[in-house]
C-alpha positions as CSV (number, residue, x, y, z in Angstrom):
1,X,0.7,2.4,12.2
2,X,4.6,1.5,11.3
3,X,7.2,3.5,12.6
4,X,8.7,5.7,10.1
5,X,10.6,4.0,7.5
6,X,14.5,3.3,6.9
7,X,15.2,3.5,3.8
8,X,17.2,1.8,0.8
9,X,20.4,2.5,0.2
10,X,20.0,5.4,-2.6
11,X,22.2,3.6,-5.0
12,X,21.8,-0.2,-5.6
13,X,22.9,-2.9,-7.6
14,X,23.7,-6.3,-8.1
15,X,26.6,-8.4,-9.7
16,X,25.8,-8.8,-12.5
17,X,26.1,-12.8,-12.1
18,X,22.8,-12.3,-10.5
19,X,20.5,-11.1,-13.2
20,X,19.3,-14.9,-14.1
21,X,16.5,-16.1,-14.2
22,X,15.9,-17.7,-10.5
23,X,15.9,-21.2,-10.2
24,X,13.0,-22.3,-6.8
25,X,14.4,-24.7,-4.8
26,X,11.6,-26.2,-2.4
27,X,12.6,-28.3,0.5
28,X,11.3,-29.9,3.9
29,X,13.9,-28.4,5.9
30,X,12.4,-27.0,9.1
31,X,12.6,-23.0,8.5
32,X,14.9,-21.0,11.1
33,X,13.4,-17.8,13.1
34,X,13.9,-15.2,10.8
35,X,16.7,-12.5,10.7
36,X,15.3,-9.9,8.9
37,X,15.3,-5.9,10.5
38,X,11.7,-4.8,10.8
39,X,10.6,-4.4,7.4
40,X,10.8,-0.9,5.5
41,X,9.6,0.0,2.2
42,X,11.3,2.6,-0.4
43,X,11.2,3.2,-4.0
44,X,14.3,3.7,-6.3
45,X,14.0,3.9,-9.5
46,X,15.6,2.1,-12.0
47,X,16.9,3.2,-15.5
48,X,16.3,0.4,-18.5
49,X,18.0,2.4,-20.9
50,X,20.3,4.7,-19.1
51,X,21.6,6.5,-21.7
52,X,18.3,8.2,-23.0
53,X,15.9,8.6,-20.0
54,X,15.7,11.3,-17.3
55,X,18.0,11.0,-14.5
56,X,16.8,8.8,-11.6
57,X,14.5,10.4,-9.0
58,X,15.9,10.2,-5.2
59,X,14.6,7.6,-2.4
60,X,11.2,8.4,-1.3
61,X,11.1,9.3,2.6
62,X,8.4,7.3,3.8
63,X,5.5,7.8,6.2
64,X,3.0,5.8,8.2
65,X,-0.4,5.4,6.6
66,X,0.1,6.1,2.8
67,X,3.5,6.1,1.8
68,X,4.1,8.3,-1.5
69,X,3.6,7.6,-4.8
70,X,6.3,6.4,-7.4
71,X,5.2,7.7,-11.2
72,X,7.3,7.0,-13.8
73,X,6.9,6.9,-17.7
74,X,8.7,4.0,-18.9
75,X,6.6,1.1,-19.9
76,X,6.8,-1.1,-22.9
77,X,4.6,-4.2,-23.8
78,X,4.1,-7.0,-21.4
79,X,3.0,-10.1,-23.3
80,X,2.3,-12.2,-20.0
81,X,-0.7,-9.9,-19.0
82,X,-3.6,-8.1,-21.1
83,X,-2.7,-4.4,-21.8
84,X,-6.1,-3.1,-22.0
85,X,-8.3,-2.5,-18.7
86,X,-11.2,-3.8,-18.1
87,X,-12.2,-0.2,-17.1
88,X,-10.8,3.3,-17.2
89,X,-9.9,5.3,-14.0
90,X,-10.4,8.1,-15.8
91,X,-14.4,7.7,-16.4
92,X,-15.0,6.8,-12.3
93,X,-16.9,9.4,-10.5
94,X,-15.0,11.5,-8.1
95,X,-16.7,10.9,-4.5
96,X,-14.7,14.0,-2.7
97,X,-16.4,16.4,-1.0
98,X,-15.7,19.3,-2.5
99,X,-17.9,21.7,-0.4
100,X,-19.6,22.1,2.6
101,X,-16.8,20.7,5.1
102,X,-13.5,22.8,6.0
103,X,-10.3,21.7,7.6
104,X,-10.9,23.5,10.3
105,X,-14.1,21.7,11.4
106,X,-11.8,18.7,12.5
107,X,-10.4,18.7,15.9
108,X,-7.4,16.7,16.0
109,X,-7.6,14.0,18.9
110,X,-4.6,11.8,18.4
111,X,-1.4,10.5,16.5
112,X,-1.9,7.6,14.6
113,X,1.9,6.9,12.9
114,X,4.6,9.8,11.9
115,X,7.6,9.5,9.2
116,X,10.4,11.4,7.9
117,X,7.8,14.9,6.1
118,X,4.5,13.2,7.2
119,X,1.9,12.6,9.7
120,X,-1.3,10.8,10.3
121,X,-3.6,12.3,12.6
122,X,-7.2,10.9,14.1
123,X,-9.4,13.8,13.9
124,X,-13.1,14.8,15.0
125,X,-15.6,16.4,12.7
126,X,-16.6,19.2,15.0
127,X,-19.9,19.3,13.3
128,X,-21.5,15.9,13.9
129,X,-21.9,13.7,17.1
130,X,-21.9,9.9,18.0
131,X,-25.9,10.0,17.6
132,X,-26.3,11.9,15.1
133,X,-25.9,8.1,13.0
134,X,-22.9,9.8,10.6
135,X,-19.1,9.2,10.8
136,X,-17.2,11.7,12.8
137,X,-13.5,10.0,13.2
138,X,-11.5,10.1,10.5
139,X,-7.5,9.6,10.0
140,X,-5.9,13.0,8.6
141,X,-2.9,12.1,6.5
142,X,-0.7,15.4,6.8
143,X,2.6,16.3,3.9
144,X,4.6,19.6,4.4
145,X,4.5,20.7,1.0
146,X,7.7,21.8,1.2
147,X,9.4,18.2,1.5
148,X,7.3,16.7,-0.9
149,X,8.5,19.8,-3.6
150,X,12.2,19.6,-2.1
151,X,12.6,15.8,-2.5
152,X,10.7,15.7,-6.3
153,X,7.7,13.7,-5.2
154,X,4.8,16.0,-6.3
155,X,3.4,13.9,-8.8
156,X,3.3,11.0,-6.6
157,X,1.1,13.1,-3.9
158,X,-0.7,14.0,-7.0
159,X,-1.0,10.5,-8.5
160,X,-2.2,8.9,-5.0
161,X,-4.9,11.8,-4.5
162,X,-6.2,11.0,-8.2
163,X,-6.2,7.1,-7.6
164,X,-8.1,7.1,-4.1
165,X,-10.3,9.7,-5.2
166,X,-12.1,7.1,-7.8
167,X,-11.8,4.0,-6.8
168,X,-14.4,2.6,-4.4
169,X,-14.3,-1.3,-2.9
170,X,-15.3,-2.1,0.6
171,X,-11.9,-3.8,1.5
172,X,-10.0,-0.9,0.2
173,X,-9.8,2.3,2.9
174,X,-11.6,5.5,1.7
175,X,-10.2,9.0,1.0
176,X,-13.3,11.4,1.6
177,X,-11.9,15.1,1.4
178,X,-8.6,16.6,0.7
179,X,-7.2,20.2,1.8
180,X,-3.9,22.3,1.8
181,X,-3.1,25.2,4.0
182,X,0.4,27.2,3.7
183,X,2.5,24.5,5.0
184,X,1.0,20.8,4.4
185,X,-2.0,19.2,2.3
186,X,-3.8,16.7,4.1
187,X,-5.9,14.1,3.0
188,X,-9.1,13.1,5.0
189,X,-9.4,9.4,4.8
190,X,-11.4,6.0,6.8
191,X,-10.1,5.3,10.3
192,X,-9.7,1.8,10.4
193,X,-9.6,1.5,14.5
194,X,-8.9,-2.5,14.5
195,X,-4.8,-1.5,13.9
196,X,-2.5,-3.4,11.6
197,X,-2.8,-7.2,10.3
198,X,0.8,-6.9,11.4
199,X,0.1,-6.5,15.2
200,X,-2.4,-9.7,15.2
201,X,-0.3,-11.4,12.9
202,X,2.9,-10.8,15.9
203,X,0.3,-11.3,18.7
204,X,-0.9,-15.3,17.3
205,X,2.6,-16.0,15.8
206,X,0.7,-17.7,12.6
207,X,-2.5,-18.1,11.3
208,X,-4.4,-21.5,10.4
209,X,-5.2,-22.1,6.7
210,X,-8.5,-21.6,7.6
211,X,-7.6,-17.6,8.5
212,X,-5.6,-17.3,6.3
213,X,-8.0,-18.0,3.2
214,X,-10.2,-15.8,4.8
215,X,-8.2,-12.5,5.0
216,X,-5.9,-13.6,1.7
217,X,-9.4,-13.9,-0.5
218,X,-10.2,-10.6,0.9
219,X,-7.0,-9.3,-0.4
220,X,-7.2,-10.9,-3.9
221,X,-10.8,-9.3,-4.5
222,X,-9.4,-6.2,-3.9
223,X,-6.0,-6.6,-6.1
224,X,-8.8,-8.0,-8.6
225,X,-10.3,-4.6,-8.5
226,X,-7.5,-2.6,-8.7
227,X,-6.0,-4.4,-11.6
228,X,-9.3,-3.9,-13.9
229,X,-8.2,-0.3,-14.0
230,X,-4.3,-1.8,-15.0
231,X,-3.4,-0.6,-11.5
232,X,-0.8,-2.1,-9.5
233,X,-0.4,-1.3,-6.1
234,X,3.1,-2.8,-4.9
235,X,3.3,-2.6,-1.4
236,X,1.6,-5.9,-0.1
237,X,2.5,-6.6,3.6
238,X,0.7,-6.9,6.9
239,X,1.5,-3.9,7.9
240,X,-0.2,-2.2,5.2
241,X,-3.6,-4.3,5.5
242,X,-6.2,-2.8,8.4
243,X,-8.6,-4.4,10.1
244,X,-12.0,-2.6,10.7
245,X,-14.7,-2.8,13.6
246,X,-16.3,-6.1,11.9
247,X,-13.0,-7.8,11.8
248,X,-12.4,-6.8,7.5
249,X,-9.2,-6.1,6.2
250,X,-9.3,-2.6,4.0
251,X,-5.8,-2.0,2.0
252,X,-4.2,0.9,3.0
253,X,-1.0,2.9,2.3
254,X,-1.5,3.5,-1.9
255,X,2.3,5.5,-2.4
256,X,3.4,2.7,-4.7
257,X,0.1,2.1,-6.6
258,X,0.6,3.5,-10.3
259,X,-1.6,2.9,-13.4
260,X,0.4,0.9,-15.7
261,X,-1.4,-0.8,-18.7
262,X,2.1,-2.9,-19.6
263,X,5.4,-2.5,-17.2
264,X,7.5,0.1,-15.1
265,X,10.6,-0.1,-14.0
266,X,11.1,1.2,-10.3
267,X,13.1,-0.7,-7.7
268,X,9.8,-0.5,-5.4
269,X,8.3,-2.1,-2.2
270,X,9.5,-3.8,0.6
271,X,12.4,-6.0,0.4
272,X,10.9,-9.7,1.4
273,X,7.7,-8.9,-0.7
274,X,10.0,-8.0,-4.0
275,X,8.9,-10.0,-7.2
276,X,12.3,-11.4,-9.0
277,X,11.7,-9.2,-12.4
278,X,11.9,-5.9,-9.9
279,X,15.2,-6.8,-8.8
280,X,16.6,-7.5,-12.2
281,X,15.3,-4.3,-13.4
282,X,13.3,-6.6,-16.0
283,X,10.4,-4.8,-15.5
284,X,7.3,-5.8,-13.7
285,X,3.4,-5.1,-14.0
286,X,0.5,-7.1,-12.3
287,X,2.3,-9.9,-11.6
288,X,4.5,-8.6,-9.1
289,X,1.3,-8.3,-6.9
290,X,0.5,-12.0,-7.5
291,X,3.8,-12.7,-6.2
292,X,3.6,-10.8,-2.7
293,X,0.5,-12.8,-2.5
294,X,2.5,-15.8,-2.2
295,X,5.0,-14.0,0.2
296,X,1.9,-13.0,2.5
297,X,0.3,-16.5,2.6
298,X,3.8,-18.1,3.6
299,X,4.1,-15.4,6.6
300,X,0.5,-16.1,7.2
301,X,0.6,-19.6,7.9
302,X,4.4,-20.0,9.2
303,X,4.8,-16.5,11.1
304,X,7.7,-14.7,9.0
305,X,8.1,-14.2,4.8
306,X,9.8,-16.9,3.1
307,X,13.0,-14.6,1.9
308,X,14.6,-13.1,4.8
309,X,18.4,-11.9,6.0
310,X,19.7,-9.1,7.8
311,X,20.0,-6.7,4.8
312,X,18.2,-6.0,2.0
313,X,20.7,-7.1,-0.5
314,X,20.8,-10.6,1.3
315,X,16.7,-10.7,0.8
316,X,17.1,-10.2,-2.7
317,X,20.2,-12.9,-2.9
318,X,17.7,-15.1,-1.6
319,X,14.8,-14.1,-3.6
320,X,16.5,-14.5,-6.9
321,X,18.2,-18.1,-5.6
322,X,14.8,-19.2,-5.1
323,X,14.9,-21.4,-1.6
324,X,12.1,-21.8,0.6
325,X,12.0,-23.9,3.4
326,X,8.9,-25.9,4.3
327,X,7.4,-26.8,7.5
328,X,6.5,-30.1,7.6
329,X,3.4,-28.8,8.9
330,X,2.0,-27.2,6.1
331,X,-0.5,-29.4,4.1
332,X,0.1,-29.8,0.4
333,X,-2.8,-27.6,-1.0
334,X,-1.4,-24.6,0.6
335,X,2.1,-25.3,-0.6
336,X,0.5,-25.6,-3.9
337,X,-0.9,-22.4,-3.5
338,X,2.3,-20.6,-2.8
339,X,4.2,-22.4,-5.2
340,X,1.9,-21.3,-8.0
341,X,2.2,-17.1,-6.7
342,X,5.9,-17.8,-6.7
343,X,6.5,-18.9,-9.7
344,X,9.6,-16.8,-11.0
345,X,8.4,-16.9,-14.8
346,X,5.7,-14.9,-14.8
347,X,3.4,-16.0,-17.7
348,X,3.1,-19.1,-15.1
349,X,2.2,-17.1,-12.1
350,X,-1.0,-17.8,-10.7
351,X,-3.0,-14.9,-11.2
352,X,-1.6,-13.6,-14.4
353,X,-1.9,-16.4,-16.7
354,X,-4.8,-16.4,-19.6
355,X,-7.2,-17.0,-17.0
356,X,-6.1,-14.1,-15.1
357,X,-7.4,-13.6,-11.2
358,X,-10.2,-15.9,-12.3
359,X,-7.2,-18.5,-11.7
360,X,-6.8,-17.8,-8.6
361,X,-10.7,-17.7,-7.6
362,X,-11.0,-21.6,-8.8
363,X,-7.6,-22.7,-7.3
364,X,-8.3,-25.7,-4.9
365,X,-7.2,-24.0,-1.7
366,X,-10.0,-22.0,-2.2
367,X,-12.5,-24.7,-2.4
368,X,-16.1,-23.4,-0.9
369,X,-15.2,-19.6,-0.4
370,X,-18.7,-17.8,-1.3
371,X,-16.9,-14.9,-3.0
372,X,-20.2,-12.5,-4.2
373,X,-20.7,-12.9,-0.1
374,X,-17.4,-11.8,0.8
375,X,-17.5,-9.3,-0.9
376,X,-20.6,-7.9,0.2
377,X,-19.4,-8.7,3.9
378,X,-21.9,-11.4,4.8
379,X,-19.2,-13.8,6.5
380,X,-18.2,-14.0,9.9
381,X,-14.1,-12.6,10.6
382,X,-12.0,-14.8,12.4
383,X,-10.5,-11.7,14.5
384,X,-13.2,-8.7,15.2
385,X,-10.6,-6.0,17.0
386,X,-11.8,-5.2,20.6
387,X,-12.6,-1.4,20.9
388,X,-14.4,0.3,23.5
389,X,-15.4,3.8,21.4
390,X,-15.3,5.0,17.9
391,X,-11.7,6.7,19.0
392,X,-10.7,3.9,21.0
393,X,-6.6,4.1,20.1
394,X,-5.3,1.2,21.3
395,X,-4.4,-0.6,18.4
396,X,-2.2,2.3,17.3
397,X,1.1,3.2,19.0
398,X,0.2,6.6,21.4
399,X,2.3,9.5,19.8
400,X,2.6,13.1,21.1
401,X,0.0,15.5,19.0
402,X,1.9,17.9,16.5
403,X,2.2,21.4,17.6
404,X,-0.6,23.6,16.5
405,X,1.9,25.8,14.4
406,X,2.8,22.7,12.4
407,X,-0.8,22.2,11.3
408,X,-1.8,25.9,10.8
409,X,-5.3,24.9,8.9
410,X,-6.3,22.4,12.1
411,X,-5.3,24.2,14.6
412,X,-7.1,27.6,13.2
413,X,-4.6,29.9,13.0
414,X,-4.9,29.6,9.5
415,X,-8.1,29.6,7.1
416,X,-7.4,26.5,4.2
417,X,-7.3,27.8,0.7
418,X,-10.2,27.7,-1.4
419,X,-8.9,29.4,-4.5
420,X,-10.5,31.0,-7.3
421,X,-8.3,30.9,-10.9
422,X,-7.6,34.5,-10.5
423,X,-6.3,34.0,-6.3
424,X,-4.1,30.2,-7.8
425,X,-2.5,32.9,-10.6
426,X,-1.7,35.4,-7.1
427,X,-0.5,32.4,-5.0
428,X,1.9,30.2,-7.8
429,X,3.7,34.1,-7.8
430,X,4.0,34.1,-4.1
431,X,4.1,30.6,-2.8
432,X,6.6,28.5,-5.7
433,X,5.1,25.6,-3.6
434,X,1.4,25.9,-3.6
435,X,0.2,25.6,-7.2
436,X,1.7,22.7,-7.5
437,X,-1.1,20.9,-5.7
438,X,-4.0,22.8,-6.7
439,X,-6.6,19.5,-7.4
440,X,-6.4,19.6,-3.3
């Protein structure tokens, strides 16, 4: 799991010299080791008509596993991409189990990542065992409730809850069961054991094409999924993508995702992976996904993201100027390939052109992927993680556990809440915090 997050400075602009549209300069100039600080992600939104909207929500504090949720109103028509989905989120079935599991039948057994008002724990069901044939390891994602209130971000735990509660794809992680106690909520979600594409990614330097197409088709089928229900999830990056015991990638970490049938505006992600119309504040939709799918190749193949610098406002310089630098290495089909994601007009984006994902199923580079058998997991992975148990750690960084005051419902000094109307009514008059998350 990443380390917690720095964050964006709270207020940000640029000249306003800037806001053009970029210009991509492509050249064969071997690329230079890259300068950037280890990458953070933060979302700050952005005002398109200051004068009549709310006033701008702060920085969002991040944490490890599932970073919280941006939600913003402001969205007006985007004529590059279709504004009706496929499906609505809204008519999914709910998979949470609602009864019959507590949060005090878990057993917490580890750390897996911390941040600034957040935790993520691996727990134990108490109640099953390794033969019994059922999962029994799960990561615990853990918010004081107190932060998340403080620091405005309710609807985005909100939002996030009601997102991974309905969707369902096999290379997208899993939220099971969520809780709240008198200090945090916590939501009960897959433990991916095989660690970070990040930390593999580090560990080989680069990937061949041939890798590459592998785990990047597994990300567009589930970006393809998400964007039938007009969600966007905006926070592409290895360290964000998991890989499972079979060597699968599951996308994790759904803070930024929001339904959006045409644009927001929200200065939101991680710097190298920004599309150009978030940093102009020109507002963005499911293209900007499309175009950190073009980032993540490029750091796939060569080792780094094409836009770097040692601050963010020197990644977005460089972003919005357009340069990439080639390795003479890379064959033409996969400069092609990123080439058509990076596209800085996006009604020519691969991906969210008339054709939409379809495009990017029947690009070249892609020649002689069997995509119904990816999907249903029948191919081989090029990396299967090496664990030893169904708790084996070692792909995590080893963290402290919390104290047991500090997760009261865990721990059992405290019973979770399972409230009736008339005890919610009792507990919004006692607790200005608590009814504020009562779908948990």
């Amino acid at each position: 799991m990443p380390s917690p997050s720095l964050l964006l400075p709270r207020s940000f602009s640029l000249p306003s010299d800037r806001f053009q549209e970029p210009r991509v300069v492509y050249t064969d100039a071997p690329p230079t080791p890259p300068l950037s600080p280890p990458r953070t992600s933060a979302c700050l939104p952005v005002d398109p008509q200051p004068a009549s909207t709310p006033e701008s929500q702060p920085v969002v504090p991040q944490i490890s596993t599932s970073e919280l949720m941006d939600v913003d109103t402001d969205t007006v028509e985007d004529e590059s991409s279709p504004t009706r989905p496929q499906r609505l989120l809204e008519d999914e079935q709910v998979h949470l189990q609602r009864s019959g599991i507590r949060l005090s039948d878990f057993e917490v057994r580890g750390t897996l990542g911390t941040g600034t008002f957040g935790k993520v724990l691996l727990v134990r069901h108490a109640g099953s065992s390794s033969q019994s044939g059922t999962q029994n390891y799960f990561a615990m994602k853990v918010l004081r409730k107190t932060e998340i209130v403080r620091l405005r971000q309710v609807e985005h735990v909100n939002a996030e809850r009601y997102i991974l509660s309905r969707v369902h794809h096999p290379f997208i992680v899993d939220l099971f069961a969520t809780f709240q106690d008198s200090l945090n909520v916590y939501m009960l979600m897959s433990y991916v054991p095989g660690g970070e594409l990040f930390t593999h990614l580090r560990r080989a330097k680069y990937f061949t094409p041939d890798v590459t197409r592998f785990y990047l088709a597994t990300i567009i089928l589930a970006l393809k999924y998400l964007h039938s229900f007009n969600i966007i999830y905006r926070d592409l990056k290895p360290e964000n993508l998991l890989l499972d015991s079979r060597g699968y990638l599951r996308l994790t970490d759904f803070g930024f995702a929001k339904i959006v049938d045409d644009r927001t505006w929200t200065l939101c992600g991680t710097p190298e992976y920004l599309a150009p119309e978030i940093i102009q504040s020109d507002g963005h939709g499911k293209a900007a996904d499309w175009w950190a799918c073009g980032v993540l190749c490029y750091e796939m193949l060569v080792g780094f993201p094409p836009f770097y610098d040692e601050s963010p406002y020197g990644i977005y310089e460089k972003i919005l100027n357009g340069h990439i630098s080639w390795p003479k290495t890379m064959d033409r089909l996969s400069r092609d390939l990123i080439r058509a994601f990076l596209n800085p007009d996006r009604t020519k984006r691969l991906g969210n052109m008339i054709g939409g994902p379809q495009d990017v199923l029947d690009h070249p580079w892609f020649r002689g992927v069997d995509w119904d058998a990816l999907e249903r997991r029948e191919i081989n992975a090029p990396i299967i993680p090496r664990t030893s148990s169904v708790d084996d750690t070692r792909h995590f960084l080893h963290q402290p556990l919390p104290p047991a005051d500090e997760v009261p419902g865990l721990s059992g000094q405290e019973r979770e809440h399972h409230w009736t109307v008339e005890q919610q009514r009792l507990e919004q008059l006692l607790d200005p915090a608590a009814y504020q998350f009562l779908e948990f």
